[in-house]
SEVO-230459 format. One record per residue (C-alpha): x, y, z; residue in three letters. Coordinates in steps of 0.5 Angstrom, whole numbers, plus 500, padded with zeros to 3 digits. Example, Ala and Ser with C-alpha at 12.3 -4.5 7.8 and 13.67 -1.06 7.14 Angstrom:
REM residues 2
525491516Ala 527498514Ser 
This chain:
REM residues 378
865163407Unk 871165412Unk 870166420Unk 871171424Unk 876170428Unk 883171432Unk 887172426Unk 881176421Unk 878181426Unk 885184429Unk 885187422Unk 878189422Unk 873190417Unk 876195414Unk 880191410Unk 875188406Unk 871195405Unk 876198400Unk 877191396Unk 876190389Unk 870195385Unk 868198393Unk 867204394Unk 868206401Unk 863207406Unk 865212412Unk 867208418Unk 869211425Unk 875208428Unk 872204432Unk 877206438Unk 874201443Unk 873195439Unk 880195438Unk 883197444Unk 879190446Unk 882186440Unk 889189442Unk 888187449Unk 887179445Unk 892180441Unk 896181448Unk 893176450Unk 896171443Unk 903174444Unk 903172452Unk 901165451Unk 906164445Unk 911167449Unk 912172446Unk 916179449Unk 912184446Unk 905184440Unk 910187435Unk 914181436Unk 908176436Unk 905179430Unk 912179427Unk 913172428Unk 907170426Unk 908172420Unk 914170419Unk 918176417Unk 913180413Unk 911187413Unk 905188418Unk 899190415Unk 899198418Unk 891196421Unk 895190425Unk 901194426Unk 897199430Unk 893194434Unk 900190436Unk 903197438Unk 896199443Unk 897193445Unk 904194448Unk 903202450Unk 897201453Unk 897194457Unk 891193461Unk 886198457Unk 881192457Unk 882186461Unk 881180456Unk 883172459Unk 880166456Unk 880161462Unk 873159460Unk 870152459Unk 866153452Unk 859154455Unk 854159457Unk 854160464Unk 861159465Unk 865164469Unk 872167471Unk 873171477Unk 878176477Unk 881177485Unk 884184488Unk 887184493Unk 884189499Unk 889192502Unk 888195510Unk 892197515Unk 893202521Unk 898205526Unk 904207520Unk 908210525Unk 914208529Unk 911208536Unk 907204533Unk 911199531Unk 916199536Unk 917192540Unk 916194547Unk 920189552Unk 914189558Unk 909187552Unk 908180549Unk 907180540Unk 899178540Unk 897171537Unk 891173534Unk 892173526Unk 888177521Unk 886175514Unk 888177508Unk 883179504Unk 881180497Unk 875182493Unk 873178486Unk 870180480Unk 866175476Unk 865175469Unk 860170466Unk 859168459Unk 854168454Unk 852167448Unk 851174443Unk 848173435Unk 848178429Unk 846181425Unk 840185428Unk 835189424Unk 833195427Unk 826195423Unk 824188426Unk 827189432Unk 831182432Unk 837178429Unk 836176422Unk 841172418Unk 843175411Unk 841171405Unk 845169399Unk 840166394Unk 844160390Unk 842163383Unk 846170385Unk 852166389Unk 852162382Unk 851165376Unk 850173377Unk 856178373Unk 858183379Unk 865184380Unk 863184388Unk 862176391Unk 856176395Unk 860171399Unk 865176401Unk 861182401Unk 856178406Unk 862177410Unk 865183411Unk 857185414Unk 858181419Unk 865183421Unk 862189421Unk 857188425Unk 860185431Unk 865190431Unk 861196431Unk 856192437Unk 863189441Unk 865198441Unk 859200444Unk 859195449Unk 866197451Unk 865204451Unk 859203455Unk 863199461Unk 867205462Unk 861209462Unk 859205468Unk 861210473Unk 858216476Unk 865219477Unk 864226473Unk 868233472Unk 864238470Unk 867245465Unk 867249470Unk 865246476Unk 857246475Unk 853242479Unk 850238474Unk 848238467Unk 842242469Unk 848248468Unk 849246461Unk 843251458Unk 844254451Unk 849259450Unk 852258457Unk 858255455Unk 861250460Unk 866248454Unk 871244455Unk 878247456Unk 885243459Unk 883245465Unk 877241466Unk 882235463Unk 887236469Unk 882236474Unk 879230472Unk 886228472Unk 886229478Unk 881226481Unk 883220478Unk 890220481Unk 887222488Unk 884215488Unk 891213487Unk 889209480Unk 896208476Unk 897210470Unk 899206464Unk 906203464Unk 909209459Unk 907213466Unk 901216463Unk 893217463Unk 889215457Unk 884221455Unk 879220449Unk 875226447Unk 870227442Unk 871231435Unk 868237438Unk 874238443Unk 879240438Unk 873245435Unk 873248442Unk 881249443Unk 883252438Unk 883258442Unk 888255447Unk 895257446Unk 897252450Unk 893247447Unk 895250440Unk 903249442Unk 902242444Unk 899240439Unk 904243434Unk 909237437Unk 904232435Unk 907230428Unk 914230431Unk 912224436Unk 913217434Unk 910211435Unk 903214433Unk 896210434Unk 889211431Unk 886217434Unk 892220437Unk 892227437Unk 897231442Unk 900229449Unk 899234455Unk 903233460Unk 901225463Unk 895225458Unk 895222451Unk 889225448Unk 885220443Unk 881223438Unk 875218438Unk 868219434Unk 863214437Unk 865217445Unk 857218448Unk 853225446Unk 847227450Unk 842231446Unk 836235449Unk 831232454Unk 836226454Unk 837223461Unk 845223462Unk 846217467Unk 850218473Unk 848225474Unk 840223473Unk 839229470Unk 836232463Unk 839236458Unk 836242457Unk 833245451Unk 837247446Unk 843244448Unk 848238447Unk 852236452Unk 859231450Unk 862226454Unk 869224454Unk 872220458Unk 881219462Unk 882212465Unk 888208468Unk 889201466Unk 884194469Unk 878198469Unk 874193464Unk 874186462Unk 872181456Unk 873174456Unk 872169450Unk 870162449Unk 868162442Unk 871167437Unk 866170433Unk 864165428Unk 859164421Unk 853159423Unk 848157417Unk 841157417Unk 839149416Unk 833152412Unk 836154405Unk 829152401Unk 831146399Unk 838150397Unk 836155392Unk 837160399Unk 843160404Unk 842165410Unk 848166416Unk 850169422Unk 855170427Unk 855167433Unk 860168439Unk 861167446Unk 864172450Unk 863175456Unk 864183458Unk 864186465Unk 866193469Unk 872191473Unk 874197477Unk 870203476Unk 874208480Unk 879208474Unk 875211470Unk 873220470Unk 868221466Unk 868230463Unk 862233461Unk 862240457Unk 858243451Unk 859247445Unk 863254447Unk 
């Protein structure tokens, strides 16, 4: 059976749902998951030298058309830098860890009296350090596939009788395997989106204190103004945008639900098709925002606790997050790809059982990059 590693995952498991007699599960996009392979995509095309990852992928490929799903991932990669961190410098065992270093920037008396030399006054000898502020990532070893009814990673089975001899259109072997690309991508899109969740920098709809606000029928809805206030607070933290000059927003399906009563809203995203270079989820640019539709963004129900504001939601409501982040807010490293290990036990070969194991590490680098939005259903 094949491995799940740099060259297969990029294209995501979505490539092999729709292969042969299958019919086709729906799937989400997958936003994180992806934002985190484009970033080692990056990563592939810089260590090839490469000027961009459309031209790593190009090149890799030795002229032939890119599969649209890696052609979308090679353009995130080179329009939105920096959405995950990712690096390899690692040995291959777990415990290891990389630390990535931010330098801390101080200083004072900025104005020209200040710094004016003065002819009766010796400039001191006393130096000063340069300071810097790290972040450790360290890697561990993670397995799936997880069952959810017994609570624990469990190997999918191939009986060698079925393997060898069963009439079906659909390969055991094959489908195995896109379960277990499967697997890993939905588990690598959640742990991403929750490190970027690890802030308690929240802006509410309309300015309430708290979910506590979000009753039912009080309708704090989302509204553009609430994204350029969250907006804001990011930029008044003096966190840069992106290279193209712009903050990335994702919002849940719900959002466009709500703004369909927005004129303004309504004229921008009217622009949308005319816009080129489009990527997964993409639906409008409002200023410097390009707003991304994703579906597996955060969603609280009642009496569910939202973290960083403590509180719980009250009854009857639902309470939506989305999110509006700068560039190095979080981090992965790899030291083994996602691979395909086999049971040693196969009952005497009338049984084969499989999991993928990896080892990687993931981390919140700078949670100052990150503004969470909370709001509920107008």
């Amino acid at each position: 059976m094949p491995s799940i590693n740099r060259g297969t995952l990029p294209q995501n498991f979505l490539d092999s749902v729709s292969r042969g007699m299958r019919l086709v599960q729906p799937e989400p996009q997958y936003w994180f998951a992806k934002a985190a392979m484009a970033a080692r995509l990056n990563l592939a095309a810089i260590d090839a030298g490469a000027t961009t990852t459309q031209q790593f992928v190009s090149m890799v490929g030795g002229g032939d058309r890119v599969p649209p799903q890696l052609d979308e991932l090679a353009r995130a990669a080179d329009a939105y830098p920096g959405t995950v961190m990712a690096v390899d410098e690692f040995g291959k065992d777990a415990g290891e860890t990389v630390k990535m270093r931010r330098p801390i920037f101080e200083g004072g008396g900025y104005t020209l009296a200040a710094r004016q030399v003065q002819p009766d006054k010796t400039t001191s000898t006393t130096g000063q350090a340069i300071k810097a502020e790290e972040v450790p990532i360290v890697l561990h070893e993670y397995e799936g596939p997880y069952n959810a009814t017994a609570a624990e990673v469990q190997p999918y089975a191939i009986r060698d009788f079925d393997a060898k001899y069963k009439a079906n259109k659909d390969q055991l072997a094959s489908l195995t395997t896109m379960h277990l690309r499967r697997d890993y991508v939905v588990l690598l899109d959640t742990v991403i989106r929750d490190l970027f969740r690890a802030t308690g920098n929240i802006t509410y709809a309309d300015d309430v204190a708290n979910v506590l606000s979000f009753t039912l029928g009080a309708g704090h809805s989302v509204s553009l103004e609430l994204l350029f206030k969250a907006r804001k607070a990011v930029s008044d933290r003096n966190w840069q945008p992106f290279p193209n000059g712009r903050y990335v927003c994702l919002v849940p399906t719900q959002f466009n639900v709500d703004m369909l009563g927005d004129v303004d809203y309504r004229e921008l995203s009217a622009n949308h098709a005319a816009q080129r270079n489009l990527i997964y989820g993409h639906i409008a640019t409002v200023q410097d925002l390009d707003i991304f539709e994703v579906s597996t963004l955060r969603t609280y129900a009642a009496g569910e606790t939202v973290p960083g504001d403590g509180n719980a939601v009250p009854a009857g409501s639902e309470v939506f997050e989305g999110l509006i982040f700068g560039p190095q807010a979080v981090g992965m490293g790899t030291a083994m790809t996602p691979s395909a290990f086999w049971a040693d036990d196969t009952d005497y070969g009338k049984v084969a059982k499989v999991i993928w194991r990896a080892i990687q590490a993931f981390q919140t680098l700078d949670n100052r990059a990150v503004q969470r939005v909370l709001f509920q259903a107008a």
